[in-house]
ZADO-1210 file (C-alpha; in nm, 4 decimals, padded with zeros to 6 digits):
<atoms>
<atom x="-00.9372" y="-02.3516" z="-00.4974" code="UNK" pos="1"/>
<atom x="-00.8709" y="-02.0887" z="-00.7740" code="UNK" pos="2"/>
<atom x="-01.1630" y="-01.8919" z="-00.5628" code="UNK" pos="3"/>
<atom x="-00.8878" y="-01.8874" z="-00.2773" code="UNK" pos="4"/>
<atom x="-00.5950" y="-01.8193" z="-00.4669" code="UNK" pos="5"/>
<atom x="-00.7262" y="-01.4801" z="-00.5952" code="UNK" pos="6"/>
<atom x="-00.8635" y="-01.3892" z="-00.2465" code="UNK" pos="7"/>
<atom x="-00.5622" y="-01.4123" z="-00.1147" code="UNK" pos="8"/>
<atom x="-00.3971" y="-01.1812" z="-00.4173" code="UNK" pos="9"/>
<atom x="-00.6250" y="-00.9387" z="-00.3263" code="UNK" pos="10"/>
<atom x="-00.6477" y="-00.9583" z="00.0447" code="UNK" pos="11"/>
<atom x="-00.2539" y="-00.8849" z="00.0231" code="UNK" pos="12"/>
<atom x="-00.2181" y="-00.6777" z="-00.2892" code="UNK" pos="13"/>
<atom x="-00.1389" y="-00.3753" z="-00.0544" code="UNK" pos="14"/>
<atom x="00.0921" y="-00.5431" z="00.1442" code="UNK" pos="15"/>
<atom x="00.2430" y="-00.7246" z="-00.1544" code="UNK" pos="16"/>
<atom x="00.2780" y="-00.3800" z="-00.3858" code="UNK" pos="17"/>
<atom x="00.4492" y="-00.1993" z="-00.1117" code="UNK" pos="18"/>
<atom x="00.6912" y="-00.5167" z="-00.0069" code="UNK" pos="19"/>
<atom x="00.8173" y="-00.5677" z="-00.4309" code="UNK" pos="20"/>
<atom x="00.7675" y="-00.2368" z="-00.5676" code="UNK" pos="21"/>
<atom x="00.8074" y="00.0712" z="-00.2946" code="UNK" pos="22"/>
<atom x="01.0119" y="-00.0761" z="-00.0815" code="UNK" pos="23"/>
<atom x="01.2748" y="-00.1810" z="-00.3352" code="UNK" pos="24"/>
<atom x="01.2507" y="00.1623" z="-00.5139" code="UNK" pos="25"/>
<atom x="01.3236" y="00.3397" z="-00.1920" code="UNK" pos="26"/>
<atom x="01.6121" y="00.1315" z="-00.0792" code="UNK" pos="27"/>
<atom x="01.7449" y="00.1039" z="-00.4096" code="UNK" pos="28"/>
<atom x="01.7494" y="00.5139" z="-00.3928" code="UNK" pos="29"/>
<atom x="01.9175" y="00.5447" z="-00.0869" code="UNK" pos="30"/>
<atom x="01.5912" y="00.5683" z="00.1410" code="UNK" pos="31"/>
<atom x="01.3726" y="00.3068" z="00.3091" code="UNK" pos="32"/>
<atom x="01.4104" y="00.4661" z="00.6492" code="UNK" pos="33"/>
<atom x="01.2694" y="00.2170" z="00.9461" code="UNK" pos="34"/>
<atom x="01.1284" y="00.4054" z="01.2247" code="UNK" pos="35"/>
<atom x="01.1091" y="00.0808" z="01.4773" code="UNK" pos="36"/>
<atom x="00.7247" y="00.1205" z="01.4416" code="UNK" pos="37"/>
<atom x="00.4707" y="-00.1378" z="01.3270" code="UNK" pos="38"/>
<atom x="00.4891" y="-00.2261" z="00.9990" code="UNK" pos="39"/>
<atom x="00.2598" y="-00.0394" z="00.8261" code="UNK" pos="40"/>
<atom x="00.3480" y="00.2474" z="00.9612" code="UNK" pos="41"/>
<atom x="00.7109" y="00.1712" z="00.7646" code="UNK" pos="42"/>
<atom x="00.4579" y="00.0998" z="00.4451" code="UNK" pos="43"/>
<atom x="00.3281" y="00.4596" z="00.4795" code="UNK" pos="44"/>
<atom x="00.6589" y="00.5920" z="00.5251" code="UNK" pos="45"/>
<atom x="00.8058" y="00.4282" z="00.1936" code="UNK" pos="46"/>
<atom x="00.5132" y="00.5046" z="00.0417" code="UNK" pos="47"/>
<atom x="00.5717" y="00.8898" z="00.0857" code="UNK" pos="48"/>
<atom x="00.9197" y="00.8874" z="00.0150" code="UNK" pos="49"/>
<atom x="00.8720" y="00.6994" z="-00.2999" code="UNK" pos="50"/>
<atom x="00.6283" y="00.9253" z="-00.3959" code="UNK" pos="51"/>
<atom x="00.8032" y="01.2543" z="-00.3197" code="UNK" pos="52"/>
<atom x="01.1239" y="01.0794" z="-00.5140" code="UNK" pos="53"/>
<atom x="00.9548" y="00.9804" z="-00.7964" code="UNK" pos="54"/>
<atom x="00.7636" y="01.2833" z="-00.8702" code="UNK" pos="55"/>
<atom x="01.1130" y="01.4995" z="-00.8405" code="UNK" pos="56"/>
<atom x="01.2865" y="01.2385" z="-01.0292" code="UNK" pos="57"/>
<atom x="00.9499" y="01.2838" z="-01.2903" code="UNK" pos="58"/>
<atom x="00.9311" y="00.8800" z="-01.2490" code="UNK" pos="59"/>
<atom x="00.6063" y="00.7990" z="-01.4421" code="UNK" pos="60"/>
<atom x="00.6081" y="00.4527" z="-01.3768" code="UNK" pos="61"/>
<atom x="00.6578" y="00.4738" z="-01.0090" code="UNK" pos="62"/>
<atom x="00.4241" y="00.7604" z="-00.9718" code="UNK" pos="63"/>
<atom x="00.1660" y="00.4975" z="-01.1259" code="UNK" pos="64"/>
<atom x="00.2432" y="00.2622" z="-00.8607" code="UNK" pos="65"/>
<atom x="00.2423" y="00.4610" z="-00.5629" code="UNK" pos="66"/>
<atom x="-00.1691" y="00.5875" z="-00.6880" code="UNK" pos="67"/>
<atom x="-00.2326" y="00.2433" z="-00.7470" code="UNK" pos="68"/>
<atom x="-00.1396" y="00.1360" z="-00.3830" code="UNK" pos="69"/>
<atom x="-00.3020" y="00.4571" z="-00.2446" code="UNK" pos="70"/>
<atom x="-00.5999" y="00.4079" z="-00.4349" code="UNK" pos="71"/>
<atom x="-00.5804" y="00.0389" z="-00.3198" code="UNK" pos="72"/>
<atom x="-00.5204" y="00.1355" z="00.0442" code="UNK" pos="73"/>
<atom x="-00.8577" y="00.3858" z="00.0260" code="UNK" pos="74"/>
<atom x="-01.0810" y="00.0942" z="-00.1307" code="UNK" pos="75"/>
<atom x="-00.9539" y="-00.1438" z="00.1697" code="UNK" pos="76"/>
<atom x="-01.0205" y="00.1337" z="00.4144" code="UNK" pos="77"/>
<atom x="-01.3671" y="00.2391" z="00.3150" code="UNK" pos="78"/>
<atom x="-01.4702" y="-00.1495" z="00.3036" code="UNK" pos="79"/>
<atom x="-01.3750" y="-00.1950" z="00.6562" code="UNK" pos="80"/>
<atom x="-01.5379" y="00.1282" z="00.6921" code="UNK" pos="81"/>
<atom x="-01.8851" y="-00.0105" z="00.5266" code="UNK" pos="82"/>
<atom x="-01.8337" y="-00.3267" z="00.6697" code="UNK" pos="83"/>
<atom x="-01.8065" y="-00.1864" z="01.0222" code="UNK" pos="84"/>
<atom x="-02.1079" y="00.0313" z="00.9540" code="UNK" pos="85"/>
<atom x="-02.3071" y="-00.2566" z="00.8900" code="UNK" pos="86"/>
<atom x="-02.1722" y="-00.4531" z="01.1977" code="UNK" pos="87"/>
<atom x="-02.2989" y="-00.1570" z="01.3879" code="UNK" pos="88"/>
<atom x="-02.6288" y="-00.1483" z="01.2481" code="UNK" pos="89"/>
<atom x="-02.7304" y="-00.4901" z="01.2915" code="UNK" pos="90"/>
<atom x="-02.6806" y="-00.4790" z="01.6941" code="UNK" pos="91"/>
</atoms>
């Protein structure tokens, strides 16, 4: 049960980090623009523009939490990456 619970943490950490942390710092400063698009295309928005304003703003704290999603979003991708690799290779 406690096996699930942290699966799940981790399986939506991204989507989680940007939802409570980027998105309310960008809306809070006067951003958050919504293009209409998927969602995570409106995460990678946010996450630039939270980025941009927190390094002019010399933010340290959000500047930590925008790498930490990037970083986060990179590990995802080059697991799907691996994992699709390996999908490939054993057809």
């Amino acid at each position: 049960m406690i096996f699930a619970l942290i699966s799940v943490l981790i399986l939506t950490s991204p989507f989680t980090l940007w939802l409570f942390v980027i998105r309310r710092y960008c809306l809070r400063n006067g951003m958050g623009y919504t293009p209409g698009a998927a969602w995570d295309v409106t995460m990678w928005i946010d996450w630039q523009e939270a980025s941009e304003m927190a390094a002019q703003r010399k933010d340290r704290g959000m500047i930590l939490w925008c790498r930490l999603f990037l970083a986060i979003k990179l590990l995802f991708s080059a697991v799907g990456l691996l994992v699709l690799a390996a999908g490939l290779a054993g057809m």
